[in-house]
N, C-alpha and C positions, 0 to 999 in steps of 0.2 A: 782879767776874766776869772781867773782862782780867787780872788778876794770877794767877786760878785759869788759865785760858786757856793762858794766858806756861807754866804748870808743866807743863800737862798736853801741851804743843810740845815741850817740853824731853826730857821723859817717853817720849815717841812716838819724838823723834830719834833718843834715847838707846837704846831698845828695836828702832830699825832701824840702828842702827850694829853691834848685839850681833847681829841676824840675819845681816848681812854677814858680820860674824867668824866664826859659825860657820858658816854656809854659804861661807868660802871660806877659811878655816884649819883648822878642826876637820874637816872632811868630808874632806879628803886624807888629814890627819895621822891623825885618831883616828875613825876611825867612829861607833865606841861612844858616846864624847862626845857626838859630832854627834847623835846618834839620842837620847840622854837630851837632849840641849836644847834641843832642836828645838819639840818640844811645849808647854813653858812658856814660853819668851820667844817664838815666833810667838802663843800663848793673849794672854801681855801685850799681846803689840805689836796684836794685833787690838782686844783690849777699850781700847786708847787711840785706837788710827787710830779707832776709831767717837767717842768720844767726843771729840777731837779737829774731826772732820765737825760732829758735833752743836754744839758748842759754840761752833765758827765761823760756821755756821747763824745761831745764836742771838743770836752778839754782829754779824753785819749787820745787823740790824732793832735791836738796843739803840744802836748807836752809829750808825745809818744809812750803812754802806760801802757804797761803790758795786759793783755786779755786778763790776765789774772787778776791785777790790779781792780781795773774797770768792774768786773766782777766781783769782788768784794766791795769796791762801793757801792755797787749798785743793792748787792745783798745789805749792806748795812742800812738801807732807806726801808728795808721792810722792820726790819727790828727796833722796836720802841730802846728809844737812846742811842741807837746803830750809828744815826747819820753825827751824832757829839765824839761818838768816838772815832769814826770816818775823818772827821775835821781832826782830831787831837793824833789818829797815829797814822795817817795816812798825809795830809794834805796840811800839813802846817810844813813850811820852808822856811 
């Protein structure tokens, strides 16, 4: 479940790095753009941030992390790169 975990941080980053892009290169440059992809990578990026939640959730109580722990992952999901460096100094064994 940590390896699904690991992908689905990755996933989430990756889908909030593409929201940055176009909410701050596409939205100047190309409106149109912006307005067509707006709606499917914010849609992605939702249905991972939840799944993402959930699955952090889930592996506190399987692997017994401490509130603290779960807590700073959870904060590293709001921070563009958070969840690469969640994966790199928290969850690689």
């Amino acid at each position: 479940m940590l390896i699904f975990f690991r992908l689905i941080a990755a996933l989430e980053g990756i889908s909030y790095i593409a929201l940055f892009y176009n909410m701050l290169y596409n939205k100047p440059n190309n409106p149109e753009l912006y307005q067509q992809l707006l709606y499917p990578i914010g849609m992605i990026h939702g249905i991972l941030f939840v799944l993402y939640f959930i699955l952090a959730i889930y592996l506190k109580f399987e692997y017994n992390w401490s509130m603290k722990k779960l807590g700073l992952v959870l904060l590293a999901s709001l921070l563009p790169f958070g969840t690469f460096y969640s994966d790199y100094k928290w969850l690689k064994n």
